[in-house]
C-alpha positions in Angstrom: 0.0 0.0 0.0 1.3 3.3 -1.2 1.4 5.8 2.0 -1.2 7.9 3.2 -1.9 10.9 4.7 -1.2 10.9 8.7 -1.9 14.2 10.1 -2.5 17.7 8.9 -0.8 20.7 11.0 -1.5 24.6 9.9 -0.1 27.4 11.8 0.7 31.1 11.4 3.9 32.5 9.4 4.3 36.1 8.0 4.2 37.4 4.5 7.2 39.6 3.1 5.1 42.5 3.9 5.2 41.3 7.8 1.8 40.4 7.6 0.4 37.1 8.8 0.0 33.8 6.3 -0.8 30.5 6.5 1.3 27.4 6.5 0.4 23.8 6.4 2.6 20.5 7.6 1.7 17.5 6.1 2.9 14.1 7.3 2.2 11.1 5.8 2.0 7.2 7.3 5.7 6.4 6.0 7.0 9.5 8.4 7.3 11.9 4.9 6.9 15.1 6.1 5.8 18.2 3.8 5.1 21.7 3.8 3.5 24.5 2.1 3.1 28.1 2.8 0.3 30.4 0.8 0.8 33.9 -0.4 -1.2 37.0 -0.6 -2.5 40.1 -2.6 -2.1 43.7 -2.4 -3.6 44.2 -6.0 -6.8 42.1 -5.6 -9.5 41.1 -8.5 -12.7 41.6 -6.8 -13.7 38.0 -7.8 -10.9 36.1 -6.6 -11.4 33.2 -4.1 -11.6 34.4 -0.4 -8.2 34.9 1.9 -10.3 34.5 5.3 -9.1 37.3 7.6 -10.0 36.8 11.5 -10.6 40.6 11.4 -9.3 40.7 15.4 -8.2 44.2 15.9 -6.4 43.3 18.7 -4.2 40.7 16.7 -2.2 41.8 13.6 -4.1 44.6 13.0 -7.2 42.2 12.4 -5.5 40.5 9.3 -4.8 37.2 11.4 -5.3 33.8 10.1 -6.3 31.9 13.4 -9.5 30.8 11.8 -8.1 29.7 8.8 -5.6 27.8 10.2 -8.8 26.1 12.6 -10.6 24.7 9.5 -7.5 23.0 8.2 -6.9 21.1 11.8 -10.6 20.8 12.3 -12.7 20.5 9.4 -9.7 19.4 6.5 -7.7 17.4 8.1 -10.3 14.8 9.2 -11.6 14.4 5.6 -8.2 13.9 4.6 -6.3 11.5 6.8 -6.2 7.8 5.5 -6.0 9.6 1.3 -3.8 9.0 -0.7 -1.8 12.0 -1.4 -1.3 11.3 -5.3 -5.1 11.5 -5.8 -4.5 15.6 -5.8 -7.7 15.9 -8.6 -9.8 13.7 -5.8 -9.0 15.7 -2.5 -8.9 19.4 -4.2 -12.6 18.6 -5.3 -13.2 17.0 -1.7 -12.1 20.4 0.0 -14.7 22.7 -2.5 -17.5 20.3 -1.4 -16.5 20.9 2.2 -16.6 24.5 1.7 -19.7 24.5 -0.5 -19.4 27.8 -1.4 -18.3 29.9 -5.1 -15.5 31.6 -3.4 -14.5 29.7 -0.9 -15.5 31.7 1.9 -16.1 29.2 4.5 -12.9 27.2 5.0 -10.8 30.2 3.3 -8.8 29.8 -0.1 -5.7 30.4 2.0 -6.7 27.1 4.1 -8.1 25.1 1.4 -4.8 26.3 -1.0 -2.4 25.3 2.2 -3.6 22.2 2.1 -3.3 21.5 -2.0 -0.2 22.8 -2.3 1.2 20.6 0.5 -0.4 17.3 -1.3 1.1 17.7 -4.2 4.6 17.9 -2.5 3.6 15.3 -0.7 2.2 13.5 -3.5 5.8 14.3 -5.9 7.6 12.3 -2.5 5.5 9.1 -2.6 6.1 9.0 -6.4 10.1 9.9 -6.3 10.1 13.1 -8.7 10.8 16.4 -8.0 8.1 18.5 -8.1 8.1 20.2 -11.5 8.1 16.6 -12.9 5.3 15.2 -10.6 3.0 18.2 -12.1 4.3 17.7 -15.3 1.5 15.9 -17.7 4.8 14.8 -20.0 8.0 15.3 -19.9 9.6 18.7 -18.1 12.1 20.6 -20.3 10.5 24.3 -20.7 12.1 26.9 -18.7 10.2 29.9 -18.2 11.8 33.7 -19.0 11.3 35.7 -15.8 9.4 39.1 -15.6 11.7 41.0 -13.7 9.8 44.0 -11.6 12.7 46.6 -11.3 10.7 50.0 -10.8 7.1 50.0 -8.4 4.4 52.1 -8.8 1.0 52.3 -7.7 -0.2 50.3 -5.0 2.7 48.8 -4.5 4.8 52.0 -3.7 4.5 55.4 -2.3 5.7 57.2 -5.2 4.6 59.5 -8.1 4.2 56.7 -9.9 0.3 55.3 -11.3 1.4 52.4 -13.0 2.2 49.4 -10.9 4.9 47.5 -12.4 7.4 48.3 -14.6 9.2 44.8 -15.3 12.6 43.5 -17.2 12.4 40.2 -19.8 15.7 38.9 -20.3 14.1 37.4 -23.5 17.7 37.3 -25.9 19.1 35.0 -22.8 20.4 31.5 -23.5 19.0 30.2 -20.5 17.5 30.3 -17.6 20.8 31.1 -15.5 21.6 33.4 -18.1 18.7 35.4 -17.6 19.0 35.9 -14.7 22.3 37.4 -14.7 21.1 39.6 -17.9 18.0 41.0 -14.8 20.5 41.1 -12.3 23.3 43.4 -13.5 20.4 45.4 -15.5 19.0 45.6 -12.0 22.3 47.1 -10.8 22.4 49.2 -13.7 18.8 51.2 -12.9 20.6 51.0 -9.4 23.4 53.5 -10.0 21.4 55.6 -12.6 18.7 56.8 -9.8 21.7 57.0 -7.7 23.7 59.2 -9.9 20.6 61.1 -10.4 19.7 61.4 -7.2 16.7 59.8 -6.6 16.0 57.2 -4.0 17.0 53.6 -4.1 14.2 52.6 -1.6 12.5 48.9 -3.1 8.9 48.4 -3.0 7.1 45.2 -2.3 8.4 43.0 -4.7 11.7 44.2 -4.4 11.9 47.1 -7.6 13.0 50.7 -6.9 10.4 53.1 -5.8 11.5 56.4 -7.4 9.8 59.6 -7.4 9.7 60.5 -11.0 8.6 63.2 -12.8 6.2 60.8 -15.4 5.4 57.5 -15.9 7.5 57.8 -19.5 10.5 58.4 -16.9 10.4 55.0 -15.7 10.4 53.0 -19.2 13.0 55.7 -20.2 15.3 54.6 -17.4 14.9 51.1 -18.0 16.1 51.5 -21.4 18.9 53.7 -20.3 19.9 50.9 -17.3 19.9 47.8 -20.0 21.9 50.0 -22.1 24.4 50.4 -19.8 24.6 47.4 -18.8 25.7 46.4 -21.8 22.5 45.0 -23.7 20.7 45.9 -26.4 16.5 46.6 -25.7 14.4 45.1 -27.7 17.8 42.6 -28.3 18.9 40.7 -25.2 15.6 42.5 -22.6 12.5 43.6 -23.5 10.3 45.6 -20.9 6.9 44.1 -19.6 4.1 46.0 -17.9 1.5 45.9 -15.3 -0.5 49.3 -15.3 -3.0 47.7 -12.3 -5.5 50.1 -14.0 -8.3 49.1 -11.5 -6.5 50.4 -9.0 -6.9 53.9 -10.5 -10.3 53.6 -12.2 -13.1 56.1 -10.3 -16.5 57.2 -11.3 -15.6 55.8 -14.9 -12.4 57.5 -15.8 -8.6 56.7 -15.3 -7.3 58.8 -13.2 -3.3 58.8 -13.3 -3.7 61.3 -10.3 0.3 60.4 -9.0 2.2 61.4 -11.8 -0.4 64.5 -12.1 -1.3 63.1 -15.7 -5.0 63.5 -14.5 -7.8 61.3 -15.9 -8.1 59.5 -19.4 -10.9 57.8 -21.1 -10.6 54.3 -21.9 -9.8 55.6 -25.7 -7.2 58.2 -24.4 -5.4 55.5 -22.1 -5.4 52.5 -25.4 -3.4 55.6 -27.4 -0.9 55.7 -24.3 0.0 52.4 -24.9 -0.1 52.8 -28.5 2.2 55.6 -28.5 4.4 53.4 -25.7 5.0 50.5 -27.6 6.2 52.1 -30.2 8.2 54.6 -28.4 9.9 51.7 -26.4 11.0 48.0 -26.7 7.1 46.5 -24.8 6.4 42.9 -25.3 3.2 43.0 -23.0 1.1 44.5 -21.0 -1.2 43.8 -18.0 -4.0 44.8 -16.9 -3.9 47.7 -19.0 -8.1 48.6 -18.3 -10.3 48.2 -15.0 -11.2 44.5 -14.6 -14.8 45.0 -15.5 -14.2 47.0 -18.9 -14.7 44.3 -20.9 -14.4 46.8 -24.1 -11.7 48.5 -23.1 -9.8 45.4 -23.1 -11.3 44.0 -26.5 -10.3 47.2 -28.2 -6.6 46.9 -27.0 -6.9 43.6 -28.1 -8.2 44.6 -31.4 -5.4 47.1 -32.3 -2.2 46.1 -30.5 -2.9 42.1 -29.9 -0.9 41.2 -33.4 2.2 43.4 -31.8 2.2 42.2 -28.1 1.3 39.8 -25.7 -2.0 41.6 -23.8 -2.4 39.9 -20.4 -5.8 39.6 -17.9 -5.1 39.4 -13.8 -7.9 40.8 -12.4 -10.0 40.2 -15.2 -9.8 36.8 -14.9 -8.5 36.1 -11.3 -7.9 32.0 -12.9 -11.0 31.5 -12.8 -12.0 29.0 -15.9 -15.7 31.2 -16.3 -14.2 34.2 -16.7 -11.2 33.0 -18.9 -14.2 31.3 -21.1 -15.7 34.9 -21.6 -12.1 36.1 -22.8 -12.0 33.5 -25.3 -15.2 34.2 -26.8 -15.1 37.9 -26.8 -11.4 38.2 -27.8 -10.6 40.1 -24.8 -6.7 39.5 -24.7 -4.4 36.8 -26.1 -2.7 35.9 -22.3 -3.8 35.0 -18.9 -1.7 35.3 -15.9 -1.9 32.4 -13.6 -2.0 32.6 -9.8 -2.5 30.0 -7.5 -4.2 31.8 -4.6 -6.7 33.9 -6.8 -9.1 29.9 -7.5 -7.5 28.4 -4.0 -6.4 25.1 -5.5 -3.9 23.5 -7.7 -6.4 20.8 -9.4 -8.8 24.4 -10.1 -5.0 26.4 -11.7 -4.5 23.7 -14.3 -7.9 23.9 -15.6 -7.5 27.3 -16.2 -4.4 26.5 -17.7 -5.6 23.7 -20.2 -8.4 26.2 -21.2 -5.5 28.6 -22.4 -4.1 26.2 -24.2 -6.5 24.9 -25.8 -7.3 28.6 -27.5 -3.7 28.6 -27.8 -3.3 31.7 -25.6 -0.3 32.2 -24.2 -0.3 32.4 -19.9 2.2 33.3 -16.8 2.5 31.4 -13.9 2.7 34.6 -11.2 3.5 35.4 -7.5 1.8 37.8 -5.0 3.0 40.9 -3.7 3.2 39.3 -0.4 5.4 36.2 -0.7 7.0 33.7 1.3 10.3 31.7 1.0 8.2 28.8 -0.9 9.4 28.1 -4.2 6.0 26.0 -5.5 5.6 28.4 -8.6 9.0 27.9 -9.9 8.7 24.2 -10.0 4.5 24.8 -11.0 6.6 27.4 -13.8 8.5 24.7 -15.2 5.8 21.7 -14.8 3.0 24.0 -16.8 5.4 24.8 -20.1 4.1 27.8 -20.7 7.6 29.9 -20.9 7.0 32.7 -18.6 7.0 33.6 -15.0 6.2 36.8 -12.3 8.1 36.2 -9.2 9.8 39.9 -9.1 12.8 41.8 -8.5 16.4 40.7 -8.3 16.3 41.4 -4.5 14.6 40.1 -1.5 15.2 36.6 -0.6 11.2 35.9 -1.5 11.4 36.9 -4.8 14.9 35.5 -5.4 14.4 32.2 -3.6 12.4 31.2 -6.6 15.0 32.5 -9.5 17.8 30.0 -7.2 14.7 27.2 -7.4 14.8 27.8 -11.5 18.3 27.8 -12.0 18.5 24.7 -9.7 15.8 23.1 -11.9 17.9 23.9 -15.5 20.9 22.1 -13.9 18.7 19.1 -12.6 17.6 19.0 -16.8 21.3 19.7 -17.9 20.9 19.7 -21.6 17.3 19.0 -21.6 16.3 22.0 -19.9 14.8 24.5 -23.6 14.8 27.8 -23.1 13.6 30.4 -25.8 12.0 33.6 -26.5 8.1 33.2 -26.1 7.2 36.1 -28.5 9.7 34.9 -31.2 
């Protein structure tokens, strides 16, 4: 009999932001021991899955997870002991009958994600593979190019800046290690620029520079400058990514770039931005560039620019197969980005995943803004094959804990590992 699962143990950890998260200890009858710890979301879709919250102002500011962590010890746990870890399809759809619920409010995505995750570690141990293989429906080779978030804006920085990530793609790197290096002495780059121009090297949360700048133009403007002088070509060896966040900065139906003092733009005004941007500078995607419920703002970006660039939907979305559907059909974008936390289980991120393949969209496996030192996505990265991962700057030992994973993984692979251009 192939072992089964002992005992499930949840407790509290904190977040990179110092805020409080879940983790779940697995053990299983052959004394394997697992664990898993669950991230969270600054930038939130407002239909993601539910991160319960004790909301107990007297603990952590009332963002603590004491009632998250209860319903794994009491209400998961007991469904689960005596299952067989490898069965990960099985006990995902076990826990969203236990919760009952669309969004998982009852038992808490964090809770019912803890749990997931740490079964399919658990499940990669009874079968011998690493990870990435045991996730991997044939055989792992695909190493994803990194979006690199060097410069943080909106709600992920206090800075003049409206749009929330400004990222580096090392996509002219030979490999995975490779790129790397290309993001980190780029990174280095941007580093001594602001410093030679006096502006603050602060990072924000996912580790890029928070500079007060006089535009949101300034920032793509210095990461040109920083690859240049680093010794790279843009457009060549690193390409530059985006993440506007607009629903962070959409009110009473207009986007308001209210930081930078850009004021607000209509839906048309803020599609000729990005017009005018990607041709202006070396942009191989954008994210979220509209609110998550304008539908047509999205369509029409995907209309005019979609045959130039990879256009990606986060909060639009929030991996959630029913809204990805509605993408498809309406030609909304031509990418979805992937994150575990936003449908609560692993099983539920695959489906979404196999939907976007099968329209042949393109789709990145992400992190959150608040991170822990688990490395799940990397090895999730690599498993799924779709070329591209979020996990953030090239500081802060959350962010960079999963770039060491990757270039772990490539060596494991040796000269199987493929790494290429996704736009190419």
């Amino acid at each position: 009999m192939s072992p089964q699962i002992k005992a499930l143990d949840a407790y509290e950890i904190l977040d990179s932001r110092g805020n409080p998260t879940v983790r779940v200890a697995l053990a299983l009858s052959d004394g394997t021991r697992v664990a898993a710890s669950v991230p969270s979301g600054a930038s939130t879709g407002e239909n993601e899955a539910l991160e319960l919250r004790d909301g107990d102002a007297k603990r952590y500011g009332g963002k603590g997870v004491r009632h998250a962590i209860s319903n794994v010890i009491e209400v998961i746990a007991p469904a689960l002991v005596g299952r067989d870890p490898t069965r990960q399809r099985d006990i995902d759809r076990l826990m969203i009958d236990l919760d009952g619920t669309q969004e998982k409010s009852k038992l808490g995505a964090n809770a019912i994600l803890g749990v997931s995750m740490a079964v399919a570690r658990a499940g990669a141990k009874v079968t011998g593979k690493p990870l990435y293989q045991y996730l991997c429906a044939g055989s792992p080779s695909v190493m994803p190019v990194p979006m690199m978030n060097v410069i943080n804006g909106g709600t992920h920085a206090d800075n003049s800046l409206d749009f929330q990530e400004f990222m580096l793609m090392p996509i002219g790197a030979p490999t995975c290690a490779e790129a790397v290096r290309y993001g980190a002495e780029t990174f280095h780059a941007l580093q001594r620029l602001l410093k030679k121009r006096g502006l603050a090297t602060s990072v924000g949360d996912e580790g890029g520079f928070a500079p007060k700048l006089r535009s949101n133009d300034e920032a793509c403007q210095l990461i040109v400058e920083a690859i240049e002088a680093a010794g790279f070509v843009p457009g060549k060896h690193l390409s530059v990514a985006l993440d506007p966040a607009a629903s962070a900065f959409f009110v009473d139906g207009r986007y308001q770039l209210a930081k930078s003092g850009a004021g607000p733009k209509t839906a048309a005004e803020m599609l000729d931005l990005y017009t005018r941007w990607i041709d202006q500078y070396p942009i191989v995607s954008i994210e979220d560039g509209f609110d998550e419920n304008d539908w047509a703002g999205f369509q029409a970006m995907t209309a005019r620019l979609g045959s130039r660039l990879q256009i990606v939907g986060d909060d639009i979305y929030v991996t959630n197969t029913h809204f990805i559907r509605r993408g498809i059909d309406e030609q909304a974008t031509n990418a979805v980005l992937i994150k575990l936390n936003q449908i609560g289980t692993v099983s539920e991120t695959i489906e979404a995943i196999d939907m976007c393949r099968k329209a042949g969209w393109k789709y990145v496996i992400s992190h959150r803004s608040g991170e822990t030192e688990d490395t799940f996505i990397a090895d999730f990265s690599v498993a799924m094959a779709g070329g591209q991962i979020k996990t953030g700057s090239l500081c802060r030992s959350e962010r960079i804990a999963k770039y060491n994973r990757l270039i772990e993984i490539e060596r494991e692979l040796g000269n199987k590992a493929v790494f290429s251009n996704p736009f190419a």
